[in-house]
C-alpha positions in Angstrom: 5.8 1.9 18.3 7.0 4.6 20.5 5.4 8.4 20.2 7.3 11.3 20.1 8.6 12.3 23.9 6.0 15.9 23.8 3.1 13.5 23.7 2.4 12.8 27.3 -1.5 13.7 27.6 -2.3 10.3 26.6 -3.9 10.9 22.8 -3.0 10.1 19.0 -1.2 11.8 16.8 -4.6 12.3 14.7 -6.7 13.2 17.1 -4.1 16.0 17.6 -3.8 17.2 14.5 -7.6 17.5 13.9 -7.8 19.5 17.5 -4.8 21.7 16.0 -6.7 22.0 12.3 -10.3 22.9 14.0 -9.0 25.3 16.1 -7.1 26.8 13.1 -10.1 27.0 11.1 -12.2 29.3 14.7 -14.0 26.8 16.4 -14.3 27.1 19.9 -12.4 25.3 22.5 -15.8 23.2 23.0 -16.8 22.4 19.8 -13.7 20.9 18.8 -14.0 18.4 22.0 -17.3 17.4 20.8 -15.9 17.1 17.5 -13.1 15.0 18.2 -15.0 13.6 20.8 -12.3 14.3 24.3 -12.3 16.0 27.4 -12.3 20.2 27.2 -9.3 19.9 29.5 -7.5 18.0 26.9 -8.3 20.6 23.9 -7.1 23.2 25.6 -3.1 21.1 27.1 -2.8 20.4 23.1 -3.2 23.8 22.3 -1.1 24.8 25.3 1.4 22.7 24.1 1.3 23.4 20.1 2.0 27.2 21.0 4.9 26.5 23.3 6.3 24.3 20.7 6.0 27.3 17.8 
């Protein structure tokens, strides 16, 4: 199974799309890595990348 090439940081598609849906919904850059349980760090490179890729 090979992922898509933008998907370099090393996590799923569905943990992803739940960082992507919290933060569409307000939550802070913090709650959604305790939510989704990752790093900070890696919150905010998804988000990074999700706006460069709009």
């Amino acid at each position: 199974m090979s992922l898509p090439k933008k998907q370099h940081i090393g996590i799923d598609r569905w943990k992803m799309d739940q960082i992507l849906n919290l933060h569409r919904c307000g939550f802070s850059v913090e709650e959604i890595a305790d939510q989704v349980d990752v790093d900070v760090s890696v919150v905010r490179e998804v988000l990074k990348l999700s706006k460069n890729n709009h």
